[in-house]
N, C-alpha and C positions, 0 to 999 in steps of 0.2 A: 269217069269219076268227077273231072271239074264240071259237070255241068249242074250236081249236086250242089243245092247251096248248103248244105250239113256240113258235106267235105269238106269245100272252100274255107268255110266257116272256123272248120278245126284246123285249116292249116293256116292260118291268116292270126288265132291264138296264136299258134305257139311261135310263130313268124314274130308276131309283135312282141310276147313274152321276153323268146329267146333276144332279140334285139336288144331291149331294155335291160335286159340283166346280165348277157354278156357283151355286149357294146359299149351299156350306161354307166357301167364298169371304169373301160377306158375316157369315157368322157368326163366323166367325175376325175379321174387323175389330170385329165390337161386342164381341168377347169383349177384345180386346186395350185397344178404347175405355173398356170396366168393367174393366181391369187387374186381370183373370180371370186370373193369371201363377202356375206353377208353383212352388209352394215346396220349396225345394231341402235338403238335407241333406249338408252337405261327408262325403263316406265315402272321398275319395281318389280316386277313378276321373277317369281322364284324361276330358277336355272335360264334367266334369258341372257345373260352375257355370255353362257357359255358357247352358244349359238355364234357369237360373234368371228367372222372369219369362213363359218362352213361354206360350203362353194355354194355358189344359186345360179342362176340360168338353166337350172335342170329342165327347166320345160321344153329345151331340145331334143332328149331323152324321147319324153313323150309326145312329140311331133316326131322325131325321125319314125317310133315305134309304132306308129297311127300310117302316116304315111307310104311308106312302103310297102306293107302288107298288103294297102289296099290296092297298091299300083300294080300289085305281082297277083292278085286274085281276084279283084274286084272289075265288076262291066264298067272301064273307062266310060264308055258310050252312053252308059245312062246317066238321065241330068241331076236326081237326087245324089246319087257319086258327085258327081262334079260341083252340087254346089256345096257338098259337105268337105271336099279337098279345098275349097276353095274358102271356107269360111276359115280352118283351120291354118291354113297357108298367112291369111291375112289378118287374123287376132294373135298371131302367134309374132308375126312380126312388129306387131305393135308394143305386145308386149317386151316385143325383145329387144326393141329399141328403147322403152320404159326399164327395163333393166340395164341396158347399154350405159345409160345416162345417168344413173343415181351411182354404179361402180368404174366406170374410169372415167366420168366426168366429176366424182365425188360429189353428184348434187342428189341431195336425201328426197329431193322433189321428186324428180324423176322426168320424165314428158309433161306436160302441161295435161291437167284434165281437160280443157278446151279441144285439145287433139286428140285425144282418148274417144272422146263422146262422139268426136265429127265420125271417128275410122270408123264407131260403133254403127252411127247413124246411116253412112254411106255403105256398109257390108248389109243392114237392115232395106236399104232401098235395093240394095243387085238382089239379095234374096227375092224379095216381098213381089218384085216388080216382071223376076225371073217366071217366080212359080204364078203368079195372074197370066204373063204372055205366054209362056212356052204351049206349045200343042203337044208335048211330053208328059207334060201335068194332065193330069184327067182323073175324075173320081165314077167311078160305077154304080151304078144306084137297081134297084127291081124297079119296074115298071109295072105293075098288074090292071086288071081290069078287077075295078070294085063295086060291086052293086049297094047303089044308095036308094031307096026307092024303089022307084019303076024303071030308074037311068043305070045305066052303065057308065062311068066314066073312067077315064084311066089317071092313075095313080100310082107316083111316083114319092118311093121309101116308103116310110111306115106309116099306119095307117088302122085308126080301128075300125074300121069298115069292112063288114063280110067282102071276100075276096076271093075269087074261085080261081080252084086248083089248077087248071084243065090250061089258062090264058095266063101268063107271066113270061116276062123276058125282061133283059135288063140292056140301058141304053150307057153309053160314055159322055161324058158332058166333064165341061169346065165349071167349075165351080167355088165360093168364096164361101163352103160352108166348112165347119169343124163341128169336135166335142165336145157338147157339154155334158161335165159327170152329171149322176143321181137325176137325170133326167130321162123318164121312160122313153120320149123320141129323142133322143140322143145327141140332134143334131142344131147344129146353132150355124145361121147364116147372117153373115155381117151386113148382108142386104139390109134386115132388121133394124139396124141401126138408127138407116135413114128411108124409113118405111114413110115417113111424112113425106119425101118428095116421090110418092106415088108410081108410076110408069116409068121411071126414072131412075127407081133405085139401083136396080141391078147395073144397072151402068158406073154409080157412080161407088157402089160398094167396094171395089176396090184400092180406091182411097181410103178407106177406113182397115184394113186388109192391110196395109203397109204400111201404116202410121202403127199398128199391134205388132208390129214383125219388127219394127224398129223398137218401140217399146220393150220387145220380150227380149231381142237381143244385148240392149244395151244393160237392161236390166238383171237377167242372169249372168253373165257375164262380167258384172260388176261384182253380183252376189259372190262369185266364186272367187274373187280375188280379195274379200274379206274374209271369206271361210279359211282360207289359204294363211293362218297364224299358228296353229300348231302341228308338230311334226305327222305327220300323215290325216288331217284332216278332210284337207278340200280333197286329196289324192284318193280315199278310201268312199266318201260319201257318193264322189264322179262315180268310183269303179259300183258303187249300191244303185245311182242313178242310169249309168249307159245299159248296166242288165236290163233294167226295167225296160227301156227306151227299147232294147233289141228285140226283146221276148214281146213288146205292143207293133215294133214293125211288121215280124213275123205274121203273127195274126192278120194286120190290117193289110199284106200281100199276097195271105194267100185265101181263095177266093172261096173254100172250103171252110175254114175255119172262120173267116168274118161273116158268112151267110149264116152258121151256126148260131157266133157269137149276137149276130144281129147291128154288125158294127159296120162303118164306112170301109168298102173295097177298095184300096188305091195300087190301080195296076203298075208293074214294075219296080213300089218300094218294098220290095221283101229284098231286094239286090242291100238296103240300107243294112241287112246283117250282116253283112260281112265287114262295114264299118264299125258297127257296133263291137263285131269281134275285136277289130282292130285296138277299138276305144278302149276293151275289159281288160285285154292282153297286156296295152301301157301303161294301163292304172295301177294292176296289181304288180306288173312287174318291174314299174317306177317306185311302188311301196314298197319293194325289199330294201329300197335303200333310204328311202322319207319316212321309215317309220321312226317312234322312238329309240333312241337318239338320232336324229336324221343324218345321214354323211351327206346330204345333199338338198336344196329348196330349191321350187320349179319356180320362183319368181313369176312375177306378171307373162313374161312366157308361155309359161304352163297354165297359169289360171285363168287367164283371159281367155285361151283356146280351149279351155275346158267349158269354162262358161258360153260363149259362143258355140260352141257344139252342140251338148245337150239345147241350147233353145231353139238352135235352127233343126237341129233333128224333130222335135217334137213338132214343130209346126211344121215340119213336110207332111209328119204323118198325121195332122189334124189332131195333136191333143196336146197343144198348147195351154189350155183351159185348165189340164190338169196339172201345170207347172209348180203353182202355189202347195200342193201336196206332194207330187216327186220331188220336187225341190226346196222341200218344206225347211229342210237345214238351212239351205243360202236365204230364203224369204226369211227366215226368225234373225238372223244374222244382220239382214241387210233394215230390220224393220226395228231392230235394238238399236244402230246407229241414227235411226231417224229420227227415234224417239227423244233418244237422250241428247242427241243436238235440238231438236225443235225444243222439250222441257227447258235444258239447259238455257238458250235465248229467250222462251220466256218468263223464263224466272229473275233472268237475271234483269230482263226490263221491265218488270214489276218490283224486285225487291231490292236492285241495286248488285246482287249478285248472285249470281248464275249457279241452281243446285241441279243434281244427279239421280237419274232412275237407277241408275246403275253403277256397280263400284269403278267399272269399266269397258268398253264398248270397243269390236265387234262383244257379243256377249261371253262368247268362249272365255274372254279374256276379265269376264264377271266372275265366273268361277275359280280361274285360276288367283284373283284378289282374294280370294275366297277361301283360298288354302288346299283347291281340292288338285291331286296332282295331275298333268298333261296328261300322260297314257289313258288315265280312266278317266279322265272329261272326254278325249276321245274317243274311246272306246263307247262309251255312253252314248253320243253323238253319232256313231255308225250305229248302235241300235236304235237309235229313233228315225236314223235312215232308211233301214231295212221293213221298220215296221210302216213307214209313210208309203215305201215300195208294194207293198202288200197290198195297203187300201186303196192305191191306186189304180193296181189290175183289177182289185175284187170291184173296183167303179163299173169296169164291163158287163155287170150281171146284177148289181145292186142300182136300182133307178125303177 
């Protein structure tokens, strides 16, 4: 039975579940016993003082719940495993030092964002630099013999060139290519990039391949620790995001369903479901206890490792590309604070002083100015997750 990845899959849920909601339990009481309590900042929003005190460091919760599951079911030996344990392992500690520091060091900073960015930046080069070297890494492609002409030449992926039935097979090769949605050939290689240094490119493509990897990690991973302001936000949109992520690995590992689909085959990460399980299992079973009124906040912790996870997942499986639309909630999020800080400076050095897109930024916390209550700003915000979730799979078929 465990050589089923279905199996493994259901027992690695409820592994993670059960973990998170009879464990997260006890750790929620010793967090409360070390008067582990939220420091609060009065910004005027309805019911935020009452917040003040609830334990946070919850994002242990959801590492231990992620963690174990996958150590008790998942192929240690494969390397999209180990760099997903490993991404996890090290934005989690970052964060948990980021939290360390703002509650028993009472500093409301926290870690220095300069140290934040480096951890970001160096977890973005082991990644980026892992999956170019490893001989693990390998994408699958068809090979066919396509008649152009009078010539025959062969031909490798897609292709609108009459193609005969009779001559096809397909080769394993290293490669720096990914997803681009709503594009009929689907595939985008970072070669391209630097298509001007001719013979040359593909050598040096991979420098461009890890400068994106450090980009996307640092960048969602940022996103998710600004969604992380109302009680089960960032925790419910991750659990809307990791499905996605699991049910796109599924496909792109198994060799059946991506020749179907017509999508890139990458052999071995269909093993990445069982992290995905891992990932659903702590989300929702860390939301019994972060929903409204939350007994508990995953602090930097939790969100940093959440963010970090979904970006390194998506770029194992080549669908990076699609980030800005799975992750459509932490992009609005993270694109409201940009806004309204760049407006803000310059308005304030044209008119002397400094005016507002918004009542208040991340944007969640526009609404909440706004008078509309937390449960159903959130609420509303998991359904525009679900429905981002949707147009993302249906990217598979539509291009």
């Amino acid at each position: 039975m465990f050589q089923y990845l279905s199996f493994r899959s259901a027992l690695t849920v409820i592994t993670s579940l059960f973990i998170a909601t009879i464990f997260g339990k006890r750790i929620i009481r010793y967090l409360q016993k070390q008067q582990i309590g939220e420091v609060v900042r009065d910004l005027g929003l309805e019911g935020q003082m009452q917040k003040k005190g609830t334990p946070t460091m919850g994002g242990i919760i959801i590492i231990l719940s992620i963690i174990v599951p996958v150590l008790l079911f998942g192929d240690l030996k494969n390397i999209y495993v180990q760099l997903m344990l490993i991404t996890t392992v090290w934005l989690g500690f970052i964060g948990f030092v980021d939290d360390y520091i703002k509650v028993f060091k009472k500093n409301k900073e926290g870690l220095a964002g300069k140290f934040k960015v480096l951890g970001q930046v160096v977890l973005g080069l082991i990644v980026g630099i892992t999956l170019y070297v490893s001989d693990d890494v390998i994408i699958r492609e068809n090979v066919s013999k396509a008649v152009e002409g009078d010539k025959v030449v062969e031909v490798i992926g897609n292709t609108d060139a009459p193609v005969t039935e009779d001559v096809q097979f397909v080769v394993e090769s290293k490669s720096t290519k990914t997803t681009i949605p709503f594009v009929k050939n689907n595939e985008f290689d970072y070669a391209y990039v630097v298509a001007f240094l001719g013979d040359h490119a593909k050598k040096f493509a991979w420098i461009i391949f890890v400068i994106v990897v450090i980009f996307i990690v640092t960048a969602v991973s940022n996103g998710a620790n600004l969604t992380d302001g109302l009680d089960g936000l960032a925790t419910g949109t991750s659990a809307i995001i990791g499905t996605t992520l699991g049910i796109l690995a599924y496909l792109s590992g198994n060799m059946i369903y991506s020749d179907y689909l017509n999508i890139m085959y990458i052999p071995n990460s269909g093993e990445l479901v069982i992290f995905a399980s891992a990932f659903i299992g702590a989300t929702i079973g860390f939301l019994w206890y972060n929903q409204f009124p939350a007994q508990v906040f995953m602090g930097d912790t939790g969100s940093l490792a959440l963010g970090g996870i979904i970006a390194v997942f998506a770029i194992i499986i080549r669908k990076e590309l699609l980030i800005p639309i799975l992750c459509g909630v932490f992009f609005i999020e993270t694109v409201s604070v940009m806004i309204q800080v760049r407006y803000f400076k310059t308005t304030k050095r044209k008119y002397g002083e400094g005016r507002r897109v918004f009542l208040m930024t991340p944007i969640h916390h526009h609404y909440q100015k706004k008078g509309i209550p937390e449960p159903k700003i959130v609420t509303r915000f998991w359904i525009v997750g679900i429905i981002l979730a949707v147009i993302t799979i249906v990217t598979l078929k539509i291009r």
